[in-house]
KEVEXNU-430440 format. One record per residue (C-alpha): y negated, z, x negated; residue number from 1; chain. Coordinates in steps of 0.5 Angstrom, whole numbers. Each point is the difference from the previous one (the first is absolute). Last residue first. Layout:
+-------+-------+-------+-----+-------+
|    yy |    zz |    xx |   n | chain |
+-------+-------+-------+-----+-------+
|     Y |     Z |     X | NUM |     A |
...
+-------+-------+-------+-----+-------+
This chain:
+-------+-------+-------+-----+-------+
|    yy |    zz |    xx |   n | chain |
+-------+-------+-------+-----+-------+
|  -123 |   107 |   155 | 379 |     A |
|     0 |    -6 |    -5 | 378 |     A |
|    -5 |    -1 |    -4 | 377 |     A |
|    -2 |    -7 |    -1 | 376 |     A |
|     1 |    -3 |    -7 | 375 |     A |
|     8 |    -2 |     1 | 374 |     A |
|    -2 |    -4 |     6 | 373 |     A |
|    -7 |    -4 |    -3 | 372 |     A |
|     5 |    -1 |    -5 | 371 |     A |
|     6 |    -3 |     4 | 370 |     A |
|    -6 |    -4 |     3 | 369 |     A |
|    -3 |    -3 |    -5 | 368 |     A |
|     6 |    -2 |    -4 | 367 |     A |
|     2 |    -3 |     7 | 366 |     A |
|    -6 |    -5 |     0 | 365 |     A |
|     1 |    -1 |    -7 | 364 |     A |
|     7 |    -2 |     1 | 363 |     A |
|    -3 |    -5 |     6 | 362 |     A |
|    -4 |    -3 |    -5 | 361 |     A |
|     5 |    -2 |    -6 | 360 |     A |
|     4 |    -3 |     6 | 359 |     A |
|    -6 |    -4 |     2 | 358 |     A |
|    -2 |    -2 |    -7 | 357 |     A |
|     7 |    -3 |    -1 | 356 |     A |
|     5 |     4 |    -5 | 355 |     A |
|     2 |    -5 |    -6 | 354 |     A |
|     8 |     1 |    -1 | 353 |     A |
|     2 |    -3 |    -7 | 352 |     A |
|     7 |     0 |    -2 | 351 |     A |
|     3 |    -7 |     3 | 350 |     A |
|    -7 |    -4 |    -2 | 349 |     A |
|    -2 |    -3 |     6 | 348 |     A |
|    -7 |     4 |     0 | 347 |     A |
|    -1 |    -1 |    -7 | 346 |     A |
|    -2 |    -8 |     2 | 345 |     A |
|    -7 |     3 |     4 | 344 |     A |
|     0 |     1 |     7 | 343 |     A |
|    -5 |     1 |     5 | 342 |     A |
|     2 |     2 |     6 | 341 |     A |
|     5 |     5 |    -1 | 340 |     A |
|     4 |     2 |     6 | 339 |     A |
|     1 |     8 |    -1 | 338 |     A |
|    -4 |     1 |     8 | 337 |     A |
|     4 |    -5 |     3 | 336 |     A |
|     7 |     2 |    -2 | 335 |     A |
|    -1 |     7 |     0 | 334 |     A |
|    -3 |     0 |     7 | 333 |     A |
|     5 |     5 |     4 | 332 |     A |
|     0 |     4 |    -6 | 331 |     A |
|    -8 |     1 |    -1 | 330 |     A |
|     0 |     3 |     8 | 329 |     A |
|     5 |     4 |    -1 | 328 |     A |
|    -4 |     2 |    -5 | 327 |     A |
|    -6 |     0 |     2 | 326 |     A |
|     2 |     4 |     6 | 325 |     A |
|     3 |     6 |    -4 | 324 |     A |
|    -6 |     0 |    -3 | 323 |     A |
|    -5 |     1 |     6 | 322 |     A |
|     5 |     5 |     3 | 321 |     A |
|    -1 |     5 |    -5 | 320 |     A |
|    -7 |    -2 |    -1 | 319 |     A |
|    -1 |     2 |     7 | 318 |     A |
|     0 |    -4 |     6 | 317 |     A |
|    -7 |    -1 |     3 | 316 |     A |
|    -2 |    -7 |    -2 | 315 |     A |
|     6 |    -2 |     0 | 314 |     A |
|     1 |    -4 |     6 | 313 |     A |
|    -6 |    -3 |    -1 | 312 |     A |
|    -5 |    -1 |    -6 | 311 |     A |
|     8 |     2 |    -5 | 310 |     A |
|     2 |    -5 |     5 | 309 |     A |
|    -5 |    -5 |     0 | 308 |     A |
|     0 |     0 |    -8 | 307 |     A |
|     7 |    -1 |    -1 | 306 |     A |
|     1 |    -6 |     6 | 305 |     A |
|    -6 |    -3 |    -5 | 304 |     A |
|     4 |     1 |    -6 | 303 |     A |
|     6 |    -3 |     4 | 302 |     A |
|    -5 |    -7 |     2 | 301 |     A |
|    -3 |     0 |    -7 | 300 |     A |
|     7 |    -1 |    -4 | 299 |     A |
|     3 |    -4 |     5 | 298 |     A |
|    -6 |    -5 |     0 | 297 |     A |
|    -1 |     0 |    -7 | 296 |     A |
|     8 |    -2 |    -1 | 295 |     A |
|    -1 |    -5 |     5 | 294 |     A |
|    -5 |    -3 |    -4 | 293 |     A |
|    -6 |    -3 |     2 | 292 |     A |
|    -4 |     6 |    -3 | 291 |     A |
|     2 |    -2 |    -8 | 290 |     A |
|    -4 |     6 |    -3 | 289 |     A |
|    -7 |     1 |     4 | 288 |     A |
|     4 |     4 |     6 | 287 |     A |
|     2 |     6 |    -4 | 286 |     A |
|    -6 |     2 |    -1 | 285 |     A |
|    -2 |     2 |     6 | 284 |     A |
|     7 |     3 |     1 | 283 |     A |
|     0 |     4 |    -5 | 282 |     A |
|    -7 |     3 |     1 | 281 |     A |
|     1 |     1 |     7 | 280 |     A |
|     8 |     4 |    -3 | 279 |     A |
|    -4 |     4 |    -5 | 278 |     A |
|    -6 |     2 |     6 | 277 |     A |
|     6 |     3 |     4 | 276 |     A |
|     2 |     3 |    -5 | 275 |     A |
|    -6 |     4 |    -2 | 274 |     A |
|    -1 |     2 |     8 | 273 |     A |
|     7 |     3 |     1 | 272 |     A |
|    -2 |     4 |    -7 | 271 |     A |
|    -7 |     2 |     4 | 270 |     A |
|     2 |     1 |     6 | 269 |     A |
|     0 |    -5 |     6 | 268 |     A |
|    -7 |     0 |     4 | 267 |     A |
|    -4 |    -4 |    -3 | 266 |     A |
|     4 |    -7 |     1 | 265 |     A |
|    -4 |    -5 |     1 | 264 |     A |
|    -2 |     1 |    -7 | 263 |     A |
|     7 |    -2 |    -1 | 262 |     A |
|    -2 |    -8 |     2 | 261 |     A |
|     2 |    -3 |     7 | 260 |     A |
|     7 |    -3 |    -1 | 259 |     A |
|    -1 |    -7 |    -4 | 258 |     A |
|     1 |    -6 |     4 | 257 |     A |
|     3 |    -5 |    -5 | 256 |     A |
|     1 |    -8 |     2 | 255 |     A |
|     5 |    -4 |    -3 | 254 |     A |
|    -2 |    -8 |     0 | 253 |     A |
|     3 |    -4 |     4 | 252 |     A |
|    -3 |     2 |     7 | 251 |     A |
|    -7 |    -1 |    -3 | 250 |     A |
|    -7 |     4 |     1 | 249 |     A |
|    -3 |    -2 |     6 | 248 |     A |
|    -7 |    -5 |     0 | 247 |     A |
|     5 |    -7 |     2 | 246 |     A |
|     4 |     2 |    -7 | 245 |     A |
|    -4 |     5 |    -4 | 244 |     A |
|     4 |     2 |    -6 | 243 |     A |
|     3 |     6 |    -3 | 242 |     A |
|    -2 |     4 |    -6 | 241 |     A |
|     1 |     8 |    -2 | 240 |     A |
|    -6 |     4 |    -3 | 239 |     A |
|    -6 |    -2 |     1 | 238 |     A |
|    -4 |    -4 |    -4 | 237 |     A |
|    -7 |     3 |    -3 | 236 |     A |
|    -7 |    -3 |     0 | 235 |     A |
|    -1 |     4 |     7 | 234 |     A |
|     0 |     6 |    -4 | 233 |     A |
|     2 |     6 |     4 | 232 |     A |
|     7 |     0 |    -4 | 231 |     A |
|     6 |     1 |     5 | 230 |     A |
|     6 |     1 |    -5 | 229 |     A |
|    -1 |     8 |     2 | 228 |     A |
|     3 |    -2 |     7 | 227 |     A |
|    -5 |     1 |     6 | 226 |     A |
|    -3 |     6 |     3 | 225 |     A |
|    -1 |     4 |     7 | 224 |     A |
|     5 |    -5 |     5 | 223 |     A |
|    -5 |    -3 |     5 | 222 |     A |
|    -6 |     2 |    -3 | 221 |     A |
|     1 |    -1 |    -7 | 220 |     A |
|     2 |    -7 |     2 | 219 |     A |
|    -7 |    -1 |     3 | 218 |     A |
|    -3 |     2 |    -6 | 217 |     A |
|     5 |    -3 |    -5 | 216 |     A |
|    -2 |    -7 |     3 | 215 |     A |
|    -8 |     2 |     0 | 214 |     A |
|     1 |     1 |    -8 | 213 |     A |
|     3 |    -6 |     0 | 212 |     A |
|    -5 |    -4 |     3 | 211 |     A |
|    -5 |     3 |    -4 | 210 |     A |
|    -4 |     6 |     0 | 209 |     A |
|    -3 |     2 |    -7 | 208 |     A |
|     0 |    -8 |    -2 | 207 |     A |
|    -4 |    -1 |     7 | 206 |     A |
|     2 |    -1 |     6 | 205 |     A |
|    -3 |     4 |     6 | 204 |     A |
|     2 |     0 |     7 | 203 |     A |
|     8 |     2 |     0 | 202 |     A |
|    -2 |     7 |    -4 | 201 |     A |
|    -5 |     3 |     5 | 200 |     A |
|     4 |    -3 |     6 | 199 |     A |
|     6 |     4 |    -4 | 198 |     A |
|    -4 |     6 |     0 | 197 |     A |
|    -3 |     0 |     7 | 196 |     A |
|     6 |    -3 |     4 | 195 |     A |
|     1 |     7 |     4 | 194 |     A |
|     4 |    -2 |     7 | 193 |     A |
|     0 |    -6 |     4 | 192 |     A |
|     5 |     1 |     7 | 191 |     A |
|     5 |    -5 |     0 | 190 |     A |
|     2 |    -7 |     3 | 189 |     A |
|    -6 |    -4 |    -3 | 188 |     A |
|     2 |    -8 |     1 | 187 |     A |
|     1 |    -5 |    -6 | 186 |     A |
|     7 |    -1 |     2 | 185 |     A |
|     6 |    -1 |    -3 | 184 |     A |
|     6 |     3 |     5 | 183 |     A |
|     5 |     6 |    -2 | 182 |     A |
|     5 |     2 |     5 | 181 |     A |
|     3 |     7 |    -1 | 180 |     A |
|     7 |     2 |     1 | 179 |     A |
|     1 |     8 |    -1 | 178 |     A |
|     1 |     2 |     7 | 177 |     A |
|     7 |    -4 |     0 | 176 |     A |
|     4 |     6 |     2 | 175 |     A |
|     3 |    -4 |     5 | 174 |     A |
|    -4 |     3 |     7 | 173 |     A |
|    -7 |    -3 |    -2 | 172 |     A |
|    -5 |     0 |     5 | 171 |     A |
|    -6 |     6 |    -3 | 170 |     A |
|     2 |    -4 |    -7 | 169 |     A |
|    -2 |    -7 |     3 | 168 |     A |
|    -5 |     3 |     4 | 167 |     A |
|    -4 |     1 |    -5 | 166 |     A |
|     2 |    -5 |    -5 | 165 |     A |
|    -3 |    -6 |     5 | 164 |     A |
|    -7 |     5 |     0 | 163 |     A |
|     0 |     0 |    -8 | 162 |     A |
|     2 |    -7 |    -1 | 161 |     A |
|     1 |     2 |    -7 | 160 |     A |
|    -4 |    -4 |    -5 | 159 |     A |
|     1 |    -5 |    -5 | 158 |     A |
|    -6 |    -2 |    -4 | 157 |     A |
|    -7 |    -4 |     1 | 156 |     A |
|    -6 |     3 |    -4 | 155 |     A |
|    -7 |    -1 |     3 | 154 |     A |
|    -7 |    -1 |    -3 | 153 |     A |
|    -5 |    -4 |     5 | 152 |     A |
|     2 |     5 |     6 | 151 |     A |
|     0 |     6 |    -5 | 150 |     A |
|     6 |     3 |    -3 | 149 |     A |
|     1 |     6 |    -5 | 148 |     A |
|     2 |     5 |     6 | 147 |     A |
|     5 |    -5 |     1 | 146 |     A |
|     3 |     0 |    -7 | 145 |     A |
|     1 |     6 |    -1 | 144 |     A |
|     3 |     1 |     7 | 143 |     A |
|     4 |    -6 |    -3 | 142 |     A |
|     2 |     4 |    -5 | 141 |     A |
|     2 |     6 |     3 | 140 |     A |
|     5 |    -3 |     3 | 139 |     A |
|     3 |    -2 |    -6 | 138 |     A |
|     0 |     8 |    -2 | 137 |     A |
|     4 |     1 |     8 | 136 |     A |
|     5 |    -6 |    -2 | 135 |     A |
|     1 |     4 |    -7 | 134 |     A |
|    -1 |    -3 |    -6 | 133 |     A |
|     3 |    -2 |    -7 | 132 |     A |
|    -4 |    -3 |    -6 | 131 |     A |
|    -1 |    -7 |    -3 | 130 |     A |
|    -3 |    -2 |    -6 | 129 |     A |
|    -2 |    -7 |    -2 | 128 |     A |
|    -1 |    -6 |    -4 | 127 |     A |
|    -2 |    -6 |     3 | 126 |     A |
|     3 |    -7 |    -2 | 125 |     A |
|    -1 |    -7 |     4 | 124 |     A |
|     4 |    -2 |     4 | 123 |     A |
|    -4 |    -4 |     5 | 122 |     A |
|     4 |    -3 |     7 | 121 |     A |
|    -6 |    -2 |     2 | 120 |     A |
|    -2 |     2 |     8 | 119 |     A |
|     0 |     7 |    -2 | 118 |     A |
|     1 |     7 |     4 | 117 |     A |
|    -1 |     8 |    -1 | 116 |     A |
|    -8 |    -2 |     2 | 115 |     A |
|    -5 |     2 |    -6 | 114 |     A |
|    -5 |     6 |     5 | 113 |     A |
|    -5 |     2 |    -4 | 112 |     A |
|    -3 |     8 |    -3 | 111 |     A |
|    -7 |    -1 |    -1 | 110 |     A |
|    -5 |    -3 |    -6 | 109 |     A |
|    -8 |     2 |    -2 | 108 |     A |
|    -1 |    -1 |    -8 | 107 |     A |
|     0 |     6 |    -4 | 106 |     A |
|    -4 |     2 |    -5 | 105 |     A |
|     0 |     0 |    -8 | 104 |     A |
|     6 |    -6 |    -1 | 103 |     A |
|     1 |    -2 |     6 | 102 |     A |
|    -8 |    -1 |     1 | 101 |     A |
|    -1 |    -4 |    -6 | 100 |     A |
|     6 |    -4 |     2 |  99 |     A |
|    -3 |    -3 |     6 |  98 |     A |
|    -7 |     0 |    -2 |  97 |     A |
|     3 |    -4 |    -6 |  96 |     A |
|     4 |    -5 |     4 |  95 |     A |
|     6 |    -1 |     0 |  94 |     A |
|     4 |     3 |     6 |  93 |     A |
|    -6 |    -4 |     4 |  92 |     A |
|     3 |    -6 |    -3 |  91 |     A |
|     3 |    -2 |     8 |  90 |     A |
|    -8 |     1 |     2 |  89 |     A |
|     1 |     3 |     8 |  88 |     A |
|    -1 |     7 |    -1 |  87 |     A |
|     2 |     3 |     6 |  86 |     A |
|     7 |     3 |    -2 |  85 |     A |
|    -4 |     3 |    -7 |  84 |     A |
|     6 |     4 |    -3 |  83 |     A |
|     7 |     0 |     4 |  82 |     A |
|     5 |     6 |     1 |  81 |     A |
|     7 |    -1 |     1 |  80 |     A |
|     5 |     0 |     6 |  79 |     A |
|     7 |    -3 |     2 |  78 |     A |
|     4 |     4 |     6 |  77 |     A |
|     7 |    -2 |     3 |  76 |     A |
|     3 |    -4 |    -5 |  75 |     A |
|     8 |     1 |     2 |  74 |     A |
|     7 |     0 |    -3 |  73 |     A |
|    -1 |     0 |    -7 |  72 |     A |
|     6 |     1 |    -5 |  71 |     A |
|     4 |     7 |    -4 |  70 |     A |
|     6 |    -1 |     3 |  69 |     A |
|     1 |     7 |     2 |  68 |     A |
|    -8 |     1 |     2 |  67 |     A |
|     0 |    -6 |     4 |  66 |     A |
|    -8 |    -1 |     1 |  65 |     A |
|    -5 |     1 |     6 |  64 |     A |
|    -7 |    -1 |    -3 |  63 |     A |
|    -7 |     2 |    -2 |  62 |     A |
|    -5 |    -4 |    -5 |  61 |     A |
|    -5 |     3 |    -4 |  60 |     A |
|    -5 |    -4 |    -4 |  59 |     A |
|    -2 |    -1 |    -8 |  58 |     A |
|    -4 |    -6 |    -2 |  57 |     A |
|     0 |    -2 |    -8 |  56 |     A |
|     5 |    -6 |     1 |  55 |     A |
|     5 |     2 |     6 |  54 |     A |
|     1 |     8 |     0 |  53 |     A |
|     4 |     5 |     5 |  52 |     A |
|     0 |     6 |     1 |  51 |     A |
|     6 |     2 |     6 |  50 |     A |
|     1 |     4 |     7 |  49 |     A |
|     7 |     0 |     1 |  48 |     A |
|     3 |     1 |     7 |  47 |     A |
|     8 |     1 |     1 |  46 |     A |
|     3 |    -1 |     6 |  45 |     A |
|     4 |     6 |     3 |  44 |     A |
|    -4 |     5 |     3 |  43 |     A |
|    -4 |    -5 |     4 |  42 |     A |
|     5 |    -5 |     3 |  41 |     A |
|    -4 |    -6 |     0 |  40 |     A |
|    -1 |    -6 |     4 |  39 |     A |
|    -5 |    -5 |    -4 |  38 |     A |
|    -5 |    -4 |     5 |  37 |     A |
|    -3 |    -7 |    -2 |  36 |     A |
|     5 |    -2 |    -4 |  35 |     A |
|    -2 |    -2 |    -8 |  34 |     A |
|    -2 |    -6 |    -1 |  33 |     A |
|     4 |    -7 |    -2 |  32 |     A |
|    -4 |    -6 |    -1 |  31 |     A |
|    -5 |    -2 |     3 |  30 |     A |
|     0 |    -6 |     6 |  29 |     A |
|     0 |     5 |     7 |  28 |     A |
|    -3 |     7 |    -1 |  27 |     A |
|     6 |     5 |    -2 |  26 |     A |
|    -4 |     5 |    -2 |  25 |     A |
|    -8 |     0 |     1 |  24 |     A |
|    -4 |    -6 |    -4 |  23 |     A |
|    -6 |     0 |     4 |  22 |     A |
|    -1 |     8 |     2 |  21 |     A |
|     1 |     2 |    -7 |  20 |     A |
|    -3 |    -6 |    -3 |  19 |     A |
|    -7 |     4 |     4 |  18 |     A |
|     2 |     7 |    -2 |  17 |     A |
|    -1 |    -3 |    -8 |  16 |     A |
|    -6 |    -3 |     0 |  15 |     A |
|    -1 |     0 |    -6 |  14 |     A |
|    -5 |    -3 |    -5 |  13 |     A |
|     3 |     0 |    -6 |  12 |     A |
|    -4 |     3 |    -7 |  11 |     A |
|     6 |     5 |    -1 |  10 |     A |
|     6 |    -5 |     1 |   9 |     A |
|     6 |    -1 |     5 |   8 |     A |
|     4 |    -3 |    -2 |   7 |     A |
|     6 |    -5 |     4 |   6 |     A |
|    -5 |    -3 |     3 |   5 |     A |
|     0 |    -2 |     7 |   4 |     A |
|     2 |     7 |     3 |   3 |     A |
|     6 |     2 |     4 |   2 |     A |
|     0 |     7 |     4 |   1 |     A |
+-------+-------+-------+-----+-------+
């Protein structure tokens, strides 16, 4: 899990599964790693998959956070893809040859294991975006990965004890057949599945197939699309900045977990869908104003709740029902959604009453509807 450097560089030649084996968690005389196995319960944690950016390299972490504070928890899975392992010259990402195949072909690369775990404390800015995702869609990731995995090329992340688990669910009495032991390792679990087009994308590196494309590809596959702040373009920040302390995303600064994006969604109609979309769209852009503030925090936790609701419970009620939730809903979080985060002297004057973007986007949302409504036909 721990590295010696806190980057890892495209010209580095690394050896990645063999510093997972040295510096696996709680070995004696490094600073503090994570635990060797997680216990879980597999419905009620919250997995993310993220993109994240450090410099000019983009790479996806997976994790478990706490999704009513808006906080880290685990890092379980850490991978991006590298250029020219093999090549041992440190100015090799410099040289012409180099240069002149990333331009107009393609250099060869893979998809590496970056370790969940730092020895020094680091603290440098990445920025990312993060999303939900099952504990079943996690697994398909490490299936991925496992498939992608050779004996000089290994991924280490947390895995059930698959056997232990079976015969814990075949022996439980109390109602606790949810509960799941992850463990880091390195060792193949599941059976491989159909990895051509991502093998295809993680062996290349090239302007027209970076490390970002390869990350939104990857993301794709888990969770069938990415925001629309996710620019293809490696040069470009993502959306939202935390910082790396000892490898994993800070405890101290708020961490956003998106819902999986409307395109996820394929089956809800056509209005359900439009204001799905304008909620996403809300919520994306929200985060880029004052996102250490309780007030951001708030705000994006009840439009979340929102969005997962007219996904989920919601997704088959009729309109009719929808709105009337929305109200309630609205209503019981008026204080939260009205609060103005950015304030000019005007907004303290007696007889001037702003209304926030939230509150104004809410009311589009049961315009839509209410017009949706009237205009279908009534039997």
């Amino acid at each position: 899990m721990g590295k010696e450097n806190e980057d890892l560089s495209l010209n580095e030649d690394l050896s990645l599964s063999e510093k997972n084996e040295n510096t696996s968690p709680n070995d004696e005389n490094l600073p503090p790693s994570p635990p060797a196995s997680l216990k879980i319960n597999k419905k009620t944690a919250r997995f993310f998959i993220s993109i994240a950016k450090k410099d000019v390299h983009s790479f996806i972490m997976l994790g478990l956070y706490d999704a009513k504070n808006n906080k880290i928890q685990h890092l379980l899975c850490r991978v991006g893809k590298f250029g020219n392992l093999n090549v041992k010259d440190p100015d090799y990402v410099m040289n012409m040859q180099f240069l002149c195949n990333a331009l107009f072909f393609s250099n060869k690369a893979r998809l590496a294991d970056e370790g969940i775990w730092r020895e020094k404390i680091g603290g440098k800015p990445i920025s990312y975006q993060a999303y939900d995702i099952t504990y079943e869609q996690y697994l398909e990731f490490v299936q991925v990965l496992e498939s992608l995995q050779t004996p000089e090329n290994e991924f280490g992340c947390y895995k059930p004890d698959i056997l232990e688990d079976s015969k814990e669910s075949q022996n439980t009495d109390d109602g606790n057949d949810e509960e799941v032991t992850l463990t880091y390792t390195i060792e193949k679990l599941f059976l491989p599945v159909d990895v051509s087009e991502i093998e295809q994308s993680v062996s290349g590196l090239s302007v027209h197939n970076t490390c970002r494309h390869s990350a939104i590809e990857l993301v794709e596959k888990v969770q069938h699309g990415v925001g629309s702040l996710v620019s293809s373009n490696f040069i470009n920040d993502l959306p939202y900045e935390t910082c790396l302390i000892y490898g994993k995303p800070s405890e101290d600064i708020p961490f956003y977990v998106l819902p999986a994006p409307p395109t996820a969604f394929v089956q809800l109609d056509e209005i359900k869908a439009k204001v799905i979309s304008k909620l996403y769209t809300r919520m994306e852009n929200m985060l880029r104003l004052e996102p250490d503030s309780p007030q951001t925090q708030k705000k994006f936790l009840r439009l979340k709740e929102l969005y997962l609701d007219i996904v989920g419970p919601q997704k088959d009620s009729s309109l009719e029902s929808l709105i009337q939730n929305i109200k309630e809903w609205k209503a019981t979080n008026t204080s939260d959604l009205e609060v103005l985060r950015k304030t000019y002297f005007w907004d303290y004057l007696p007889f001037f009453k702003r209304t926030s973007s939230t509150m104004k986007l809410i009311k589009e949302v049961e315009h839509d509807l209410e017009v949706e409504i009237d205009n279908r036909p009534h039997g």
